[in-house]
C-alpha positions in Angstrom: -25.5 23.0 -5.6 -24.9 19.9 -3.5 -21.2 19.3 -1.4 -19.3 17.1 -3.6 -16.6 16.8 -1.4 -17.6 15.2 2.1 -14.7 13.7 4.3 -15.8 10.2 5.6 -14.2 8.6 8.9 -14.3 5.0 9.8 -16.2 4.7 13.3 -14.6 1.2 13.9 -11.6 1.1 12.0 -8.0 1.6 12.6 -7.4 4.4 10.7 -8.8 7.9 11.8 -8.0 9.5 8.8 -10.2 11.9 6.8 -11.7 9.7 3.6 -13.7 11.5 0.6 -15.9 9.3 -1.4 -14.8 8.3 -4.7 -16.1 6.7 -8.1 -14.2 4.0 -9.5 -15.0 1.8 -12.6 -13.5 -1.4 -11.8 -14.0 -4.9 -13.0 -16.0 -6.7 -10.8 -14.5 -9.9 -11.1 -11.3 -8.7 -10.0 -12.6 -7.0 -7.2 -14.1 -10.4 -6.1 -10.3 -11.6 -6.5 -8.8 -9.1 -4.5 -11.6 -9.2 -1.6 -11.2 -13.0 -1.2 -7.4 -12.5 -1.2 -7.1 -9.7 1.5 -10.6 -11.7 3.2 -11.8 -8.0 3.2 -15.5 -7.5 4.3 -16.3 -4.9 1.6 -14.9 -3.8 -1.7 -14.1 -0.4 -0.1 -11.8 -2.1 2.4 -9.9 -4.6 0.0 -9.1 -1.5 -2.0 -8.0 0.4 0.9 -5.7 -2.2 1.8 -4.6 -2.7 -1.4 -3.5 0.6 -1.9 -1.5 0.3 1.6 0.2 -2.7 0.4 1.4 -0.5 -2.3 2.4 2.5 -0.9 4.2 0.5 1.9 6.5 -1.2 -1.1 7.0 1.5 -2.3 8.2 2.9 0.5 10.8 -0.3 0.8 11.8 0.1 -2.3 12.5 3.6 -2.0 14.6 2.9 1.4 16.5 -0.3 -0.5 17.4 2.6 -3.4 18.4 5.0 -0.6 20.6 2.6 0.7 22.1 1.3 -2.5 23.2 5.2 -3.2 25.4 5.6 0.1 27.3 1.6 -0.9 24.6 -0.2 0.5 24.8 -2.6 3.8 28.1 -3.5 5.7 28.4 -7.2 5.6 29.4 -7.6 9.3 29.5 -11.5 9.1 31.2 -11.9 5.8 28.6 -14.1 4.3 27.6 -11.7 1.6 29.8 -12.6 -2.0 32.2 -10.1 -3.2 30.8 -7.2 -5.6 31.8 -8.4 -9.4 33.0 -4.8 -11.0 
């Protein structure tokens, strides 16, 4: 039986995260797209970053909904229009 799961690290990279090698079908066209977009060496990389990109908006977006629940931002220089209710 052969070790399916083996943790990778990136010797020159920023992250030192544990990584685990993964199949993905993916269109190889948009791959193209997406690594001449992000100017990403490999595929692996471009995907990596584009699954950073994500999480990070999603992470904005959560903070923006966060903030929206407690009234959302004090308008301090009274530029901001009034709320329409």
């Amino acid at each position: 039986m052969y070790n399916i799961e083996r943790n990778y690290t990136l010797e020159e990279g920023v992250s030192k995260t544990a990584m685990t090698r993964t199949n993905l079908l993916l269109e190889t066209g948009k791959v193209r797209q997406l690594r001449k977009a992000l100017r990403s060496r490999s595929n692996s990389e471009a995907v990596r970053r584009a699954i950073d990109e994500r999480l990070a908006v999603e992470t904005g977006l959560e903070a923006l909904r966060s903030l929206r629940k407690l009234g959302g931002p004090d308008d301090v220089f009274g530029r901001a229009r009034a709320k329409k209710r």
